[in-house]
C-alpha positions, 0 to 999 in steps of 0.5 A: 626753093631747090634749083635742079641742076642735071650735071649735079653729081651726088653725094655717096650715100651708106645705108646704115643697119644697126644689128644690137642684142642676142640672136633669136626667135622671136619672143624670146628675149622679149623686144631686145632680141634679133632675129630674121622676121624683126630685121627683115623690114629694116634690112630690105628697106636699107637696100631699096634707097636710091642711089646707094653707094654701100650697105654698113652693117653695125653689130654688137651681138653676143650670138644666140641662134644659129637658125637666125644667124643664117637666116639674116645673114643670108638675107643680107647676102643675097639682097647684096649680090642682087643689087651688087652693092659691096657691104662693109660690117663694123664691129662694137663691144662684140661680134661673138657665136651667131654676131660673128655669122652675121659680120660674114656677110659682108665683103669686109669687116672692121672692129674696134681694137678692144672689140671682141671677136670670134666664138666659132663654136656650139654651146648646151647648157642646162640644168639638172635636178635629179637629185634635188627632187630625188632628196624630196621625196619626189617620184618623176613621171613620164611615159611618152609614144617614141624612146627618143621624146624624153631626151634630155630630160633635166629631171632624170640622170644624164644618158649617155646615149643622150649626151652622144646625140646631142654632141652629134648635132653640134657637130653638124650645126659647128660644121655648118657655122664653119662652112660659112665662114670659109665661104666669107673669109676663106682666103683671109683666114691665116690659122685654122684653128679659130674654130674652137670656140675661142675670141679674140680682141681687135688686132689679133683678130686681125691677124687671124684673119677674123677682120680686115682691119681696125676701124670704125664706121664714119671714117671708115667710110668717108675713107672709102667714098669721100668726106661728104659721104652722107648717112641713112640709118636704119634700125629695129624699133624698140616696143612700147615697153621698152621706150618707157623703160620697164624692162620686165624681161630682165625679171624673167629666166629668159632675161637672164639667160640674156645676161648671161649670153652678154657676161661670158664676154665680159659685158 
């Protein structure tokens, strides 16, 4: 039987949200992939717990959407001013591209010393078969209502007209992606030029200004609130699938896009 004492102080509690795998829209990456609408419950539940001391984000995240990034990012912020309760972000394997926008929402960001960091950029890629189907004999067909629904057709030659459009809106987006974090790192940042897409490892990350500092979540933490600091962890579900281990989508393109979006960065 529990005995209520009134004068009783409580412990600190952390809300921990677990944010793992390659950003985007739902359906793409199959179960595996973070996007808004599948941490949207994870999230808003962390910051309805009762007497919460402070909200730790932990990110693994190679990036992927931009659009997401935002969206989840902005979310968090926003349920952060809301309730005013500060959020520290933590660092694993990777916190690169779209990982890197999610890390900006909190007021700080902690990392491991071999922890990769960074990527502030805008990436194409894609594939041309022009010539494959051309040694084949083959004719390509299109006809469309608007010069412009053809772009980047990965079945004709490259256009350049194409090439300079599609440089034009990551332009916009890179700016974008800048914007924001200058908005959340703006006095930390020691060197401009982070934003050419290059990353970085732990302590030159935080010589950059990239991070505050080395370090990890539970001691971290318990740094920060006390030693009986206790813990609330919050993360995305996997489907059924998934819990019986038969990763179906590492068989399709999509899984191996993931892959690829993981081993740029060495894992």
């Amino acid at each position: 039987m529990k005995i209520w004492m009134p004068f009783r102080k409580k412990k600190p509690l952390v809300a921990v949200i677990r944010l793992s795998g390659t950003i985007a829209a739902d359906g793409r990456f199959g179960s595996s992939a973070i996007s808004d609408h599948s941490t949207k419950n994870i999230i808003e539940k962390a910051f309805r717990r009762k007497g919460l001391s402070a909200v730790a984000i932990v990110i693994n995240s190679p990036g992927g959407s931009p659009v997401q990034s935002s969206l989840i990012a902005a979310r968090i912020r926003r349920l952060a001013d809301d309730k005013k309760i500060p959020v520290y972000a933590f660092v694993e394997d990777v916190a690169a591209s779209g990982g890197y926008w999610l890390a900006t929402a909190a007021d700080k960001i902690y990392a491991d010393a071999s922890s990769i960091v960074g990527s502030i950029g805008v990436i194409y890629s894609g594939f041309g078969f022009d010539k494959l189907i051309e040694s084949y004999g083959i004719e390509r067909r299109i006809h469309t209502a608007g010069k412009e629904k053809s772009f980047l057709d990965p079945f004709k030659k490259e256009n350049p007209e194409d090439i300079d459009r599609l440089l034009n809106l990551q332009k916009e987006i890179h700016m974008a992606f800048v914007k924001q974090v200058e908005g959340s790192r703006g006095e930390q940042i020691l060197d401009k030029n982070i934003f050419t897409g290059e990353f970085w490892v732990g302590e030159t990350a935080k010589s950059l200004g990239l991070i505050d500092d080395i370090g990890h979540l539970i001691p971290t933490m318990k740094k920060l609130y006390g030693d009986k600091t206790e813990f609330y962890v919050q993360e995305k579900k996997k489907g059924l699938i998934s819990r019986f281990g038969v990763k179906i989508a590492n068989e399709t393109i999509g899984g191996i896009e993931n892959h690829a979006n993981w081993s740029k960065f060495g894992l």
